[in-house]
C-alpha positions in Angstrom: 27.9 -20.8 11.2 27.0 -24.7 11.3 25.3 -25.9 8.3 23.8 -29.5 9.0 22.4 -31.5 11.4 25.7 -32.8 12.4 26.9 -29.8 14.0 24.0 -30.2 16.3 24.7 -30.7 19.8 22.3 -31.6 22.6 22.5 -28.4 25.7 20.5 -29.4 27.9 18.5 -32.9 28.4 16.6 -33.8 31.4 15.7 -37.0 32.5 13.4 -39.1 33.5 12.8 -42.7 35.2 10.4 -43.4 32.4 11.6 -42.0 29.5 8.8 -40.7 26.6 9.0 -39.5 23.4 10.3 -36.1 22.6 7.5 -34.8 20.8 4.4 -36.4 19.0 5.2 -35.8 15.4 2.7 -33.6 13.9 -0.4 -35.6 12.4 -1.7 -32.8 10.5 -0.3 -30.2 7.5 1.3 -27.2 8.4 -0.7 -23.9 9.0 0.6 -20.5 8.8 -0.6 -18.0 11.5 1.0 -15.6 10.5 3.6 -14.5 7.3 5.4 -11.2 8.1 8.1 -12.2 5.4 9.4 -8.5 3.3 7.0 -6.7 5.7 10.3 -5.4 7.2 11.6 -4.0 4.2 8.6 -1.8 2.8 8.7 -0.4 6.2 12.2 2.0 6.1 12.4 4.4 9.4 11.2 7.8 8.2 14.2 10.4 7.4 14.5 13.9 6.7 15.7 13.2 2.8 12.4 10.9 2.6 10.6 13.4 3.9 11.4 15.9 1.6 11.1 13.4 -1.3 7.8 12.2 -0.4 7.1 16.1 -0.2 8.5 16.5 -3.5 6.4 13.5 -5.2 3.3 14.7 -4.0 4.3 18.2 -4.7 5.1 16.6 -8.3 1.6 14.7 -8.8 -0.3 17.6 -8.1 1.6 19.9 -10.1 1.1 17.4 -12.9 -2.9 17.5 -11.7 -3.1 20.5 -12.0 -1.5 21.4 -15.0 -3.8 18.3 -16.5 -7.1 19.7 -15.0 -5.8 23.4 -16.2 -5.4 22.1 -19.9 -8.6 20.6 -20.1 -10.7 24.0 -18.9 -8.1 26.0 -20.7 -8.6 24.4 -23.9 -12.3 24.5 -23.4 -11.9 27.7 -22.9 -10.3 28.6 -25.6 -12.4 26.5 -28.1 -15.2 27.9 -26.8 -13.5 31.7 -27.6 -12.5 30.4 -31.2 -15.4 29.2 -32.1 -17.4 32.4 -30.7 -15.1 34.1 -32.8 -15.6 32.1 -36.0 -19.6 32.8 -35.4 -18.5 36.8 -35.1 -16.8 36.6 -38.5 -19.4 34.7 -40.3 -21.7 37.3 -39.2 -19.7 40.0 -40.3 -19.2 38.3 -43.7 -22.8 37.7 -43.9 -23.9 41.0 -43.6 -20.8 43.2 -45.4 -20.6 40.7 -48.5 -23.1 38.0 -49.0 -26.4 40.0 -48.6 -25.7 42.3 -50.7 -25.1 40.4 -53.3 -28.6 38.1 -52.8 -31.0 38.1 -55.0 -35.1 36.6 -54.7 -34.4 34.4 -58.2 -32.0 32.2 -56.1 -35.4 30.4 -54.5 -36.1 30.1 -58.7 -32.9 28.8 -59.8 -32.7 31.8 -61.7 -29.4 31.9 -63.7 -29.1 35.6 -63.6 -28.8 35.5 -59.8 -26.4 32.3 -59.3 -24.0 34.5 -62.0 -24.2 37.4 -59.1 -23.4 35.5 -56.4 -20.7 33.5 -58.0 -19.0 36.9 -59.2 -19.4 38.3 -55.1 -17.4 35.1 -54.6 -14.4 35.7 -57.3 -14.3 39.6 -56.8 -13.8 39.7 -53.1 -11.8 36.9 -52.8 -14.4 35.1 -50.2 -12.8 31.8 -51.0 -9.3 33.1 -50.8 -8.9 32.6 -47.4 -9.5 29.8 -44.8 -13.4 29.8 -46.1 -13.2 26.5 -48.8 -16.9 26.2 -49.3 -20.4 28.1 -48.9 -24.1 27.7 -48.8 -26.8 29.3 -48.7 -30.5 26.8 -47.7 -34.1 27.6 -47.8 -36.8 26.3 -45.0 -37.2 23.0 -46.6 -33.7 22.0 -46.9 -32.4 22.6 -50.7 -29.3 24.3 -51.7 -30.1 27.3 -53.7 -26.3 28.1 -54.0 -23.0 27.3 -53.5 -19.4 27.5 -55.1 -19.9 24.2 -56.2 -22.2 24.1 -58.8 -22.8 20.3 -58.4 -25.1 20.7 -54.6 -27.7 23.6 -55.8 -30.8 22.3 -56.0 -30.2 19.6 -53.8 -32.3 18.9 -50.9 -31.0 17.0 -47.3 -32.9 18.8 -44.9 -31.7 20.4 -41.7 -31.7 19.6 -38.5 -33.7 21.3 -35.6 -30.3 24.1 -34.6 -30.4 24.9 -38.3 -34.2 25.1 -38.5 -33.8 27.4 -35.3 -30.6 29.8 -36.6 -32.4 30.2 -40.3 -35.8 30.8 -38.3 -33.5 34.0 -36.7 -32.0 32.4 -33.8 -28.4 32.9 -32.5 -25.7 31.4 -35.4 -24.1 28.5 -34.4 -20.7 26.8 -34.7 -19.7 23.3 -34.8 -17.1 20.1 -36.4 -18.6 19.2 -39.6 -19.8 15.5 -39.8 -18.0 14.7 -42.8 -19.7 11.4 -43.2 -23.4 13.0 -43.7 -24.0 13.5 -47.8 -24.6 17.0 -47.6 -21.0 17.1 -47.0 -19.6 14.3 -49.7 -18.0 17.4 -51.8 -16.4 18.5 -48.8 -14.3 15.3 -47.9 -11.7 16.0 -50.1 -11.4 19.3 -49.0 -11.2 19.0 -45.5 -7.6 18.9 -43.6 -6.1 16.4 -40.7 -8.4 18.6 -38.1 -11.4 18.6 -39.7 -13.8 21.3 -40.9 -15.9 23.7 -39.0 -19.4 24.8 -39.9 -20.8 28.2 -39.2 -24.6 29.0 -39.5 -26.3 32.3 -40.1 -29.5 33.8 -41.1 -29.5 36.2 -44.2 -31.7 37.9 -45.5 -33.3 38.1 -48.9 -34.5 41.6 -50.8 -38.3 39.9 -50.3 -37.7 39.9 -46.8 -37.1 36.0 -46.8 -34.2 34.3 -44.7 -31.6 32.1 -46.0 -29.4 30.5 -44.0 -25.6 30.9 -45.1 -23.4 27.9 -44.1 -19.9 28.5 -44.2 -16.9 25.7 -44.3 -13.4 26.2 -42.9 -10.4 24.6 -41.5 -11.0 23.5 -38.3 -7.2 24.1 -37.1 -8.1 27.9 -36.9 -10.2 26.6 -33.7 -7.1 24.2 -32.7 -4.1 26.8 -33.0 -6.3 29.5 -31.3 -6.7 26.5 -28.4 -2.8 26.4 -27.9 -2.0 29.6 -28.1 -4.2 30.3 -25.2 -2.7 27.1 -23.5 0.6 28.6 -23.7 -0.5 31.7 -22.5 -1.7 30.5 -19.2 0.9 27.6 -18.9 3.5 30.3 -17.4 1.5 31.8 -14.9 -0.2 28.4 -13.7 3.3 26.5 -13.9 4.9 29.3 -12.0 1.8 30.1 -9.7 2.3 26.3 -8.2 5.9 25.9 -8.4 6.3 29.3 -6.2 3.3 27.7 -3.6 5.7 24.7 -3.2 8.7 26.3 -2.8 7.1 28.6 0.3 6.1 25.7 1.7 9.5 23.6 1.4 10.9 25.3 4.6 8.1 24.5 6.5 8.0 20.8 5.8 11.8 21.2 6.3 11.2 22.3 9.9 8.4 20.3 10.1 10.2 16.9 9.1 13.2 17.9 11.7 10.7 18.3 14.6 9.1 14.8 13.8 12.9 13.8 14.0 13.6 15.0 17.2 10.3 13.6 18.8 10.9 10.4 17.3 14.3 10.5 18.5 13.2 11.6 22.4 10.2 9.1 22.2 13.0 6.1 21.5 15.1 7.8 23.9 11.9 7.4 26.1 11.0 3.8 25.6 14.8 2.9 26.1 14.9 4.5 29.4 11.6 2.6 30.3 13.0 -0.6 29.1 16.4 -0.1 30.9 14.7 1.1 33.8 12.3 -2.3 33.7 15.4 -4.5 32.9 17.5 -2.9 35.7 14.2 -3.7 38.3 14.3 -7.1 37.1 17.8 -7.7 37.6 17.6 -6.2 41.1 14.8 -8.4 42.0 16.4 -11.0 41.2 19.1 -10.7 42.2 18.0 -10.0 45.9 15.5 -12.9 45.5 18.9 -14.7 44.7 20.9 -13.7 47.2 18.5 -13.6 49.8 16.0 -16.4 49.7 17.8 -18.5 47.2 20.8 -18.8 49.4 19.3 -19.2 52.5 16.8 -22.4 51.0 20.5 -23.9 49.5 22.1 -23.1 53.1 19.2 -24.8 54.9 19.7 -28.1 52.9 22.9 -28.5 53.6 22.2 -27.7 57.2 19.2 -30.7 56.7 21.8 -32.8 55.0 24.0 -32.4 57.5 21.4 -33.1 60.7 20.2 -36.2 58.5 23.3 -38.3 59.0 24.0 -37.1 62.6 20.1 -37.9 63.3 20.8 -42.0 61.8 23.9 -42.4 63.3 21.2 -41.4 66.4 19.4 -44.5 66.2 15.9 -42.3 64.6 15.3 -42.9 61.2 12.0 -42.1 60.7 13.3 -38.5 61.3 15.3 -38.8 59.1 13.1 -39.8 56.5 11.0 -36.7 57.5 14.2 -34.2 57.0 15.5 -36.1 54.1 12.0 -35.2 52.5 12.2 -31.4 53.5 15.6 -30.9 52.2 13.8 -32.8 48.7 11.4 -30.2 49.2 13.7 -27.6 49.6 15.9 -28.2 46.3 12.4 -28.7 45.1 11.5 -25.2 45.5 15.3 -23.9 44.8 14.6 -25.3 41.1 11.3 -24.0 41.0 13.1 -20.2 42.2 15.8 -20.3 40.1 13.3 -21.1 37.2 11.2 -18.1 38.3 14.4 -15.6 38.2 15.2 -17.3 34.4 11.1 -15.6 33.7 11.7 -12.9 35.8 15.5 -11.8 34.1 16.2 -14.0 31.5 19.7 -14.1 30.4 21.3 -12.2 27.8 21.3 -13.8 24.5 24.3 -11.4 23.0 26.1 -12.1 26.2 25.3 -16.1 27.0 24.8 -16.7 23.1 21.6 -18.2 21.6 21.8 -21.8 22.5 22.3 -21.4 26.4 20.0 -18.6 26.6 17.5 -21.7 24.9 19.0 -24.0 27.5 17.9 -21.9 30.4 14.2 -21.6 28.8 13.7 -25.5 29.7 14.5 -25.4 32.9 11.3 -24.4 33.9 10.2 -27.5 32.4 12.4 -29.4 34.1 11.7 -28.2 37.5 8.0 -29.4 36.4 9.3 -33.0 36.1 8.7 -33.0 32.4 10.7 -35.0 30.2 12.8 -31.9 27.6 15.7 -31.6 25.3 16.9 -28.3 24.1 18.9 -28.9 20.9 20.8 -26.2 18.7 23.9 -26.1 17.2 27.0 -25.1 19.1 28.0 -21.9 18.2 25.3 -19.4 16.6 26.0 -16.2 15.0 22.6 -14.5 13.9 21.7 -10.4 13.5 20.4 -9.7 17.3 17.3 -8.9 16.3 16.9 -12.4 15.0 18.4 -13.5 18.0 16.0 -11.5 20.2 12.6 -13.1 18.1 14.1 -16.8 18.4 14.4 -16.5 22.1 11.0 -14.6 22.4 9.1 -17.2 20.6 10.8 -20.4 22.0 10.0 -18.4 25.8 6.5 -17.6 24.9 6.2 -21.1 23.2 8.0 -23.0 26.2 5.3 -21.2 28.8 2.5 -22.5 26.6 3.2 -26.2 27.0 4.2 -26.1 30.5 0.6 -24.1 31.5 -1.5 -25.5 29.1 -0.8 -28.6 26.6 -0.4 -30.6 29.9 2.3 -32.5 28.2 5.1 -35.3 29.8 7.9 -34.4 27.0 9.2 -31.3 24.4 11.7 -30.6 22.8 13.2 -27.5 21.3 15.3 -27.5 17.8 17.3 -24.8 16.2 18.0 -25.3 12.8 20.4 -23.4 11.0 21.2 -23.3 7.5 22.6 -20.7 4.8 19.7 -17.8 4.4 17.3 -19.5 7.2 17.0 -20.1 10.7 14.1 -22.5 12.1 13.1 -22.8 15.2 10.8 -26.2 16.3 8.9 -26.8 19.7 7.1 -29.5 20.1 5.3 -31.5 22.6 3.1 -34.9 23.8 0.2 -32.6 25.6 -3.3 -32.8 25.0 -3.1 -30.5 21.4 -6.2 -28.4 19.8 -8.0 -28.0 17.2 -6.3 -25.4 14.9 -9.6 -24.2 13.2 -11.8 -24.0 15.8 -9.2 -21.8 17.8 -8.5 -19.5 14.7 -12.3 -19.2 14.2 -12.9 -18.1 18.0 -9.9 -16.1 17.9 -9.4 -16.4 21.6 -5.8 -16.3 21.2 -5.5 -20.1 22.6 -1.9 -21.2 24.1 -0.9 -17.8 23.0 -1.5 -18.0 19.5 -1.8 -13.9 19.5 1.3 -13.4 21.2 3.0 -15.9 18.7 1.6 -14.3 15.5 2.2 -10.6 16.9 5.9 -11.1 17.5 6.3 -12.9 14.1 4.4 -10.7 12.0 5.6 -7.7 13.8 9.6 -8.9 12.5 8.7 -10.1 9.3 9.1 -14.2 10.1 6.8 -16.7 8.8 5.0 -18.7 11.8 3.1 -22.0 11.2 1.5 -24.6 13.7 0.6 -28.5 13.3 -1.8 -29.8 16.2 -4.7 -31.9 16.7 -6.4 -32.8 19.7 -4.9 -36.0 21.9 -1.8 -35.9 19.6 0.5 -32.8 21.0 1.2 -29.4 19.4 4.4 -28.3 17.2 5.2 -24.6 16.5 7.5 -23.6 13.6 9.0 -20.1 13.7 10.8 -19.1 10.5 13.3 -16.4 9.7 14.9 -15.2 6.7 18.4 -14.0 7.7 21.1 -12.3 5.1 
């Protein structure tokens, strides 16, 4: 593959008998209109093994969803049970242990009654357990007892649950707030989880309630939480993983019928495309054969009759069939130009550069002033091929409709890892904004950018008005 601009040869230049520039060189920046570049790549052809991985991601992610979302109620769940359990207990304790053992000289202070309930605590092992504190309040918020002697007769007040539960509402159950100072004794005591506090009404001999706060580990609530997790886990784990797998040999079939309709819908668009091609090659041909050959057969014939009509003593006929058979080659160039449009020739067959070479010979038959340069001998991946050629067509038919220009020229560009492809021309240019702001697809702008974007090239343009219009196409090649 050439490599520098030295391996560049000229196919096809056409003159003139005033000879112009090339090309106006491009007074303005560059401006991409389009920058398809890696678009190819994140764009693989679907398969039946990506199908059945994409199946198996999503199938993964809401497996993982669900199991998340499942933990979270499960959990809640399960706290909600441990601590309805811890309120059950305390109730139980409350009523089996502690009131029998209250006394009305607790709202006194009396000695006599803190001795009774302290020896409830030591004789039925109350504290033995995962209870490491108790308390028993009045309405106004003072500690008439606990196992630590240092809190009775202290007074913090209580909040408006507690007010309700000693008042003989429903007990209640919560994480101890270990930074309050009602609970400064209980720092020390409390483990990594925390504590938990249970409230319950009791009730004195005078009829009076108390309410009896209890302290425990909070990891009774925590281990009761994962032991229901892990009871559920199983069934939900299983539940979903058994849904997927039903449903894997329908995506299966699924993903092969997508296959096979993607397969007859290419087979369909091939057939089109070969039937099209095949049409255009048979027009041409016959427009070839047929009207081609008889125009070139009649100027000869005129060519002929010119010099027998001179040596005839009439030259102003001759003149006048002298100037038909110009007309007639006229129209042959103009033809033959047509059938390059009409069937184009093939770029894997012809190679790159001649397949460029025949693109400016519509041009030519115009009377416009046009090079064609590219190196000698191309090799490029034939889809790269197939975009180069498309562009410089679509390109070529823009100046020769519209820039209204008396020169172009068409480079290819070659170099390791890039192939660039310039047309440019003398015409009457544009104004680059105000096209891409009325988006009217000027000069065929839109076809331009579609073909680029759509294979992943990087397309720019430099124009201004009165100064001629140059078109970059660039491709990334391996």
């Amino acid at each position: 593959m050439p490599d520098d601009d030295d391996s560049m040869v000229r196919t096809m230049t056409v003159q003139s008998d005033h000879t112009q520039p090339a090309a106006a060189t491009a007074p303005v920046p560059w401006r991409t209109l389009a920058d398809g570049r890696g678009r190819l790549e994140r764009r693989p052809a679907p398969t039946l093994r990506r199908g059945i991985a994409m199946f198996c991601l999503a199938s993964a992610i809401a497996l993982v969803s669900i199991l998340v979302l499942g933990a979270v109620v499960i959990r809640s769940a399960a706290e909600k049970e441990a601590l309805r359990d811890a309120r059950v207990a305390a109730g139980i304790l409350a009523r089996t242990v502690v009131e029998p053992a209250l006394q009305d000289g607790l709202l006194t202070g009396d000695p006599a009654a803190i001795d009774a309930m302290d020896e409830m605590v030591e004789t039925s092992g109350l504290m033995s357990g995962d209870l490491v504190r108790i308390k028993l309040w009045t309405a106004d918020g003072r500690i008439v007892y606990s196992d630590e002697p240092r809190l009775i007769g202290q007074v913090f007040g209580l909040d408006e649950d507690e007010a309700d539960t000693l008042a003989g509402g429903p007990p209640a159950a919560e994480l101890s707030d270990l930074s309050g100072p009602e609970n400064a004794y209980e720092r020390e005591l409390a483990p990594r989880d925390g504590l938990l506090e249970v409230y319950r009404h009791v009730t004195l001999p005078s009829g009076e309630n108390l309410l009896f706060e209890t302290y425990s580990s909070y990891s009774r609530v925590t281990e009761r939480r994962g032991e229901v997790l892990w009871e559920f886990a199983p069934v939900t784990v299983g539940a979903v993983v058994l849904l997927q797998l039903c449903q894997l040999p329908l995506v299966w079939t699924l993903v092969k019928r997508l296959r096979v309709s993607q397969r007859a819908s290419e087979r369909l668009l091939r057939r089109a495309i070969d039937a099209s091609t095949a049409e255009r090659r048979r027009i041409a041909g016959n427009v070839h054969d047929s009207v081609v050959q008889g125009l070139a057969g009649a100027s000869f014939v005129i060519a002929g009759a010119v010099d027998q009509v001179e040596r005839g003593g009439q030259p102003k006929v001759a003149d006048e069939l002298r100037e038909a058979a110009r007309g007639i080659r006229q129209s042959i160039r103009g033809l033959r130009a047509t059938l390059v449009e009409i069937y184009p020739p093939s770029v894997s067959v012809a190679g790159l550069p001649a397949a460029l070479a025949d693109l400016v010979a519509p041009l030519r038959a115009q009377g416009l002033d046009a090079d064609a340069v590219a190196p000698s001998a191309v090799e490029l991946p034939r889809a790269v091929e197939a975009l180069v050629f498309r562009v410089a067509q679509e390109a070529l038919r823009n100046v020769a409709q519209h820039s209204g220009a008396r020169s172009a020229r068409l480079t290819l560009t070659v170099v390791p890892g890039l192939v660039r492809l310039e047309v440019a021309d003398d015409g009457a240019g544009l104004d680059v904004d105000e096209a891409l702001r009325r988006g009217d697809g000027h000069v065929g702008m839109k076809v331009l950018c579609d073909l680029a974007e759509e294979a992943g090239a990087l397309l720019q343009i430099a124009s201004t008005p009165g100064a001629g219009t140059t078109v970059r196409l660039e491709v990334e090649v391996p």
